[in-house]
C-alpha positions in Angstrom: 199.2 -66.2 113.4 197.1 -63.5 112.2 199.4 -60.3 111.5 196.5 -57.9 110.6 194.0 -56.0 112.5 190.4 -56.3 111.2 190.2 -52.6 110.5 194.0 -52.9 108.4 192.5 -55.4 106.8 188.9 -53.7 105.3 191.6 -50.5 104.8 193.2 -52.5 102.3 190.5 -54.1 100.9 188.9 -50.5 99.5 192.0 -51.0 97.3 190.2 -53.4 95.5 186.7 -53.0 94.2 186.4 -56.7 93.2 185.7 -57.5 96.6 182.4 -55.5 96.0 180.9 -58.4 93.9 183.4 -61.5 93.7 184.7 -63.9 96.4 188.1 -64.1 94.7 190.5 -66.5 95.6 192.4 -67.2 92.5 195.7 -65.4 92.6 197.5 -68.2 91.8 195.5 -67.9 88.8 195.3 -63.8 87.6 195.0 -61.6 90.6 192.7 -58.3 90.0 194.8 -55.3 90.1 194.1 -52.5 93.0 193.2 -49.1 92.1 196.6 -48.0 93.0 198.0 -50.0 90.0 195.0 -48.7 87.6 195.7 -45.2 89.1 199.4 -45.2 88.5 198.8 -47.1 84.2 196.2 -44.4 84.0 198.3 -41.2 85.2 200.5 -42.0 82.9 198.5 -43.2 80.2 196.8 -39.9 80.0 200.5 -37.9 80.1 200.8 -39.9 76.8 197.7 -38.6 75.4 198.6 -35.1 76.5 201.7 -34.7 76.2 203.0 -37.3 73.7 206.6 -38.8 74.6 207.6 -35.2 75.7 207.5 -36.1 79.0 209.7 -39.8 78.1 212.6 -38.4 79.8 210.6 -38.4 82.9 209.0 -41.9 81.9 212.7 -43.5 81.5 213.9 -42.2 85.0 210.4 -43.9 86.6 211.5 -46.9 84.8 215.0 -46.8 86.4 213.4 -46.2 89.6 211.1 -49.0 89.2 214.0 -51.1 88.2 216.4 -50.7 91.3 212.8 -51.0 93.4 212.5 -54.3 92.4 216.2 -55.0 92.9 215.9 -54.2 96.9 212.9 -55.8 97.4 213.9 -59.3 96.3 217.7 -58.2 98.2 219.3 -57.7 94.1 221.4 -55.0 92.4 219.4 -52.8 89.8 222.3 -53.7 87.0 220.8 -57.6 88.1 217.6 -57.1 86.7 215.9 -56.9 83.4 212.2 -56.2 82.4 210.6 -59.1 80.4 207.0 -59.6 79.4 206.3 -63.0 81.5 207.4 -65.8 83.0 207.9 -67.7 80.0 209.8 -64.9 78.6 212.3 -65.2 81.6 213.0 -69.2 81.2 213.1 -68.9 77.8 215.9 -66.3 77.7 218.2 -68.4 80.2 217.0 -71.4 78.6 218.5 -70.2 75.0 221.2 -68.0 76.6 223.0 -70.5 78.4 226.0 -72.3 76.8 224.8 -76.1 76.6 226.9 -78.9 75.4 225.6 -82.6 74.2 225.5 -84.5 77.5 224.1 -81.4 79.6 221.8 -82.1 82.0 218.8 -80.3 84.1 216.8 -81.4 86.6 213.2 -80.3 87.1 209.9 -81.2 88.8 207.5 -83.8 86.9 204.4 -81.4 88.4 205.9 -77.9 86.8 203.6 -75.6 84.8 204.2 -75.9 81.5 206.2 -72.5 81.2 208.7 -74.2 83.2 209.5 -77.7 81.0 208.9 -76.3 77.2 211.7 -74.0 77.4 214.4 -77.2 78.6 212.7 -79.5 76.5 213.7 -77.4 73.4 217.1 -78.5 74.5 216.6 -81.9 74.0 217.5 -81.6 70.4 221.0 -80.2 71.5 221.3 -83.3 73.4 220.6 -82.0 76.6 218.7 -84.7 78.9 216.2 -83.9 81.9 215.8 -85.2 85.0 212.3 -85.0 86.8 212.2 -85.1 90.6 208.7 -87.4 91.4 206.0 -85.4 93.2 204.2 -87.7 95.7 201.1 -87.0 97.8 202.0 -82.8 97.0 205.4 -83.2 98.1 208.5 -82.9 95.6 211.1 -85.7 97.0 214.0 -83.9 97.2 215.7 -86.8 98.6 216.1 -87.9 95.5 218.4 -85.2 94.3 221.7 -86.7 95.6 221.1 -89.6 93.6 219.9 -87.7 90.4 222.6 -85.2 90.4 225.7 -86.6 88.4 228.8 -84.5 87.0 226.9 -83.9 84.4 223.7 -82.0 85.9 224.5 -78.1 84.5 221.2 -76.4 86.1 218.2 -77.3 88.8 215.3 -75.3 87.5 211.9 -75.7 90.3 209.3 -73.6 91.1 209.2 -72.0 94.3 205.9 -72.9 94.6 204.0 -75.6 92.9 201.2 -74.6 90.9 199.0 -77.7 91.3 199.8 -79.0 95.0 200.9 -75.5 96.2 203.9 -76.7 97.4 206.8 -74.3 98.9 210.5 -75.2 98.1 212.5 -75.1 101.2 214.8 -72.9 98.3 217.8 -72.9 100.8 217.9 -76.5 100.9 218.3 -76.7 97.0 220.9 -73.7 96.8 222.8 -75.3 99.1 222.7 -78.7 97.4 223.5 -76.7 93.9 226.6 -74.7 96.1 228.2 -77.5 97.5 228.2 -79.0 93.5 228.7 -76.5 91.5 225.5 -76.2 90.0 223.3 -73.7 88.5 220.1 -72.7 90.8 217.2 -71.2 88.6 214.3 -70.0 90.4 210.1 -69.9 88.6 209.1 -67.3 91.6 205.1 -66.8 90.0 203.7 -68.7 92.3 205.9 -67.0 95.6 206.5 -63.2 95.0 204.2 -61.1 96.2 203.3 -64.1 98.6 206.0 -64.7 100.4 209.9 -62.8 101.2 213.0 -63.8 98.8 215.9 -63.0 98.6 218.4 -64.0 95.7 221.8 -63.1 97.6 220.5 -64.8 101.2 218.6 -67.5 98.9 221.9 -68.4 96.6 219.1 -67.8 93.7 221.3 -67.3 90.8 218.3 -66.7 87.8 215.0 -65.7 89.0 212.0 -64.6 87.0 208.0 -64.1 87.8 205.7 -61.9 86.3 203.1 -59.3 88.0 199.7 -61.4 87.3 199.3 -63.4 90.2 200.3 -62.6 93.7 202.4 -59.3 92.9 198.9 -58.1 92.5 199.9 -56.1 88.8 199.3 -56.1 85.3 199.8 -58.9 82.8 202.4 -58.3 80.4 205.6 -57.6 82.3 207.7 -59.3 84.9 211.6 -59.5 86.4 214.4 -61.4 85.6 217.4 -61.7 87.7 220.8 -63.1 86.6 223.5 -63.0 89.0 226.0 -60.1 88.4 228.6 -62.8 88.0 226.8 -64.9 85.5 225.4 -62.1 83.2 228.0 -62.8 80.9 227.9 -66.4 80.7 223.8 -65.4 79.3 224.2 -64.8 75.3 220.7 -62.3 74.5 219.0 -64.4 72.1 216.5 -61.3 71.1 218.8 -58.4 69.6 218.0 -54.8 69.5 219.1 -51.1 69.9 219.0 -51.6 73.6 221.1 -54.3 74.3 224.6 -52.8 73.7 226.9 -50.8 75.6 225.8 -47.5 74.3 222.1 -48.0 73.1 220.9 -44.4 72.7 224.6 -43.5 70.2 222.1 -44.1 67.5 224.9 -42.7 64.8 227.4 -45.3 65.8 227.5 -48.8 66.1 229.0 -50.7 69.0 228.2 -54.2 68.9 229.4 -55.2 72.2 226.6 -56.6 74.6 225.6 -54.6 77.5 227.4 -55.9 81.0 223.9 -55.4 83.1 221.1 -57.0 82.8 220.0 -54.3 80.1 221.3 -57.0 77.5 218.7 -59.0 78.2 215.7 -55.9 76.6 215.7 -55.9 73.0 214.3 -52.7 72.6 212.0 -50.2 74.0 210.7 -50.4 77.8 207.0 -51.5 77.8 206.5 -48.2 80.0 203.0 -48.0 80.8 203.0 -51.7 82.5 206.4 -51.5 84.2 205.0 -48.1 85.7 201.5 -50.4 87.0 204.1 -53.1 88.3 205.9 -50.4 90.6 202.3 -49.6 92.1 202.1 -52.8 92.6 204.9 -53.5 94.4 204.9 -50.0 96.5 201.6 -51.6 98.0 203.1 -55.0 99.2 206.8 -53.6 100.1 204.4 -51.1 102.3 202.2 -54.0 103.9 205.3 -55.9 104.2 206.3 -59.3 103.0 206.8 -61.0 106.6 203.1 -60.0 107.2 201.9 -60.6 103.8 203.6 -64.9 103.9 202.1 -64.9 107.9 198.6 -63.3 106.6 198.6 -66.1 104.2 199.8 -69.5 106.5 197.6 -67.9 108.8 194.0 -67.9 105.8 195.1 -71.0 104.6 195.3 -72.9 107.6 191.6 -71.7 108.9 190.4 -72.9 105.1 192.1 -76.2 105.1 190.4 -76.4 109.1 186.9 -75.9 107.9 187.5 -78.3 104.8 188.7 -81.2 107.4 185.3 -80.2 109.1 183.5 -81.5 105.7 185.8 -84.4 105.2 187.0 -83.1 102.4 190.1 -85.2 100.6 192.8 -82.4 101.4 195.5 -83.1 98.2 198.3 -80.4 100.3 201.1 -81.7 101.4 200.1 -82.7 105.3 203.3 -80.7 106.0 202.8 -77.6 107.1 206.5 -76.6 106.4 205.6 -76.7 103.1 202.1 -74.7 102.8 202.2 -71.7 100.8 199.1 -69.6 99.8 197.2 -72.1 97.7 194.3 -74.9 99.0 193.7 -77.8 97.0 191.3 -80.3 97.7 189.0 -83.2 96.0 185.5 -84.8 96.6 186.2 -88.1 98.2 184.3 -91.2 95.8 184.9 -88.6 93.0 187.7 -90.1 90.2 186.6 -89.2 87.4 186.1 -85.2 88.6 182.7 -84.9 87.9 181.6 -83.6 90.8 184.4 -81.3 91.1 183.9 -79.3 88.0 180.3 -79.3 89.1 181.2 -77.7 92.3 183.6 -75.3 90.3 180.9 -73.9 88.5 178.3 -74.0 91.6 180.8 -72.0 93.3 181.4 -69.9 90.3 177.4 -68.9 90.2 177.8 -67.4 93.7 180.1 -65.1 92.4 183.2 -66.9 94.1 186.4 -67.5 91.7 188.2 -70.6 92.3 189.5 -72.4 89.8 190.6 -76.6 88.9 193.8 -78.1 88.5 195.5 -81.6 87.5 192.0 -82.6 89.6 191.9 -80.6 92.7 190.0 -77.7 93.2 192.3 -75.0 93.9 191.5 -72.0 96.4 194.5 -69.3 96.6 193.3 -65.9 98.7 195.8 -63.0 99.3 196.2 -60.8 102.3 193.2 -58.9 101.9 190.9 -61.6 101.7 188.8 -62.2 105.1 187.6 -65.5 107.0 184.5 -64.0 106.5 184.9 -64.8 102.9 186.2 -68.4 103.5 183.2 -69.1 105.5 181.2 -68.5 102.7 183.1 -70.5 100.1 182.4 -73.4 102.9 179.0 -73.0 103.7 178.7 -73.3 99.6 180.5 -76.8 99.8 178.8 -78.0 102.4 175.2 -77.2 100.5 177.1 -78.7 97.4 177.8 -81.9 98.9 174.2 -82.0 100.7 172.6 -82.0 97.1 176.0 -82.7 94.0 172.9 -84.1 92.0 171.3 -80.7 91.9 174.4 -79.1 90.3 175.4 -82.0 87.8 
């Protein structure tokens, strides 16, 4: 189901002046930013030129704002969530935090992003051991977890969306499992918010993090992370500074005692400017709405993967449509070795249409103001592709 009138849609799409000269349709990859976000870094950018940090009173309130903003749009308290600089930044702080004992285990996906195995396999050396759930044919087989899962298995960490297949988690199902067993449920949201709704307290999400890049539509550099009110304190900060303690600004004193909030989890100053571009950011999607947004999506993705059946294209998707999410992937059949593929990446690329390649599937990932119009196009340019791969190779 289409959610959006033609005319909402070219409304929205003035917000973003790459559609001007790129087919772009890799925000799973790094989304361009709307000229809210640049409007909102510059404002206050140019405040900083003016007026120096006299105005940071101002700035630290906006932040606060920002941060209890995020909070209610993924259903969390502000004291749940900290700023971090990325994903990475997120694992690696629960990853480190955590109290882990010789024996510990995790289970994870065997098709995760890197950002999403380094940080546990750091543990190893502790004597933690991981667990992979097998992908198969773009489905992770969560089956499996019952016989995976022992009294031993601390934390489940999965993506809520695949980067690769573009797989969605049913999440509920895997809170539940962790529930019923005691078990820690850590969610890697890139690849989901801005996408698609969450909700950490209806989800049973106890640690979340994402960062603004990719479908949030915002600047690279800062993210969220959410740790459960309850389980803050079980989280040592692994970065120390001023601004993790209980009274960070009684600069005269010291007071070693960790923040209760979430604040324990920033070392030190706020990085204002891109927090400030991440709350434009996600003022535009909480005002298009994230119901629409996740139907806009199902709804560009299925007409895509249509038109691609149309060509015979090798779909590499899960055939389950209960699992789609925003992101395409697809192969050239008789092609092993990719050839053609990265040929057809780069075809694609010289008609100013960004896609991009990975684990050896092209991978197409539009967002709600990208048209059918602009699909068309990306499949008229296959189809001559496939007419004539010699011309490109």
């Amino acid at each position: 189901m289409n959610p959006f009138s033609q005319q909402e849609v070219q409304k929205y799409r003035q917000l973003f002046p790459v559609t001007q000269h790129w087919v772009y349709l890799n925000h799973a990859g790094v989304a361009p930013i709307s000229t809210r976000v640049s409007q909102t870094i510059f404002e206050v950018v140019q405040q900083g030129v003016d007026f120096g940090y006299t105005r940071g009173d101002e700035w630290m309130a906006r932040v606060e704002k920002i941060r209890a903003q995020s909070a209610k749009w993924i259903g969390a308290q502000a004291d749940e969530i900290a700023f971090v600089k990325n994903t990475s930044h997120g694992l690696s702080l629960i990853a480190q935090g955590l109290e882990w004992k010789s024996g510990d285990e995790i289970i994870l996906s065997d098709a995760e992003f890197p950002s999403n195995i380094y940080p546990w396999m750091a543990l190893e050396k502790r004597g933690v051991k991981l667990i992979k759930i097998p992908e198969r044919e773009g489905e992770l087989q969560l089956e499996q977890l019952e016989q995976l899962a022992t009294p031993k298995t601390k934390l489940i960490a999965l993506s809520s969306v695949q980067y690769a297949s573009g797989y969605r988690l049913p999440i509920q199902t895997v809170s539940s499992f962790c529930r019923k067993r005691g078990i820690y449920f850590l969610l890697d949201a890139i690849q989901s918010l801005g996408a698609f709704p969450i909700d950490v307290e209806k989800d049973q999400i106890d640690f979340l993090t994402a960062d603004a890049h990719k479908w949030m539509l915002g600047p690279e550099g800062v993210g969220v992370l959410y740790v459960r009110k309850k389980l803050i304190e079980k989280i040592d900060p692994v970065l120390i500074g001023w601004h993790t303690v209980v009274e960070p600004f009684n600069f005269d004193q010291y007071h070693f005692t960790f923040s209760p909030t979430s604040a324990r989890f920033e070392e030190g100053s706020a990085g204002t400017f891109l927090i400030y571009g991440m709350g434009g950011a996600i003022d535009l999607l909480m005002e298009v709405g994230m119901e629409r947004i996740g139907q806009r999506l199902l709804y560009l993705t299925d007409y895509f993967l249509q038109g691609l059946k149309q060509l015979g294209i090798e779909i590499t998707n899960s055939p389950n449509p209960t699992f789609r999410s925003g992101i395409v992937t697809f192969r050239i059949p008789g092609d092993p070795s990719g050839t053609k593929l990265q040929a057809l990446e780069r075809h694609l690329f010289s008609k100013k249409i960004c896609v991009t390649i990975r684990r050896n599937s092209l991978r197409v990932s539009p967002h709600f103001y990208n048209t059918e119009e602009e699909l068309d196009i990306v499949l008229r340019e296959i189809k001559k592709f496939l007419k004539h791969p010699a011309d490109n190779l």
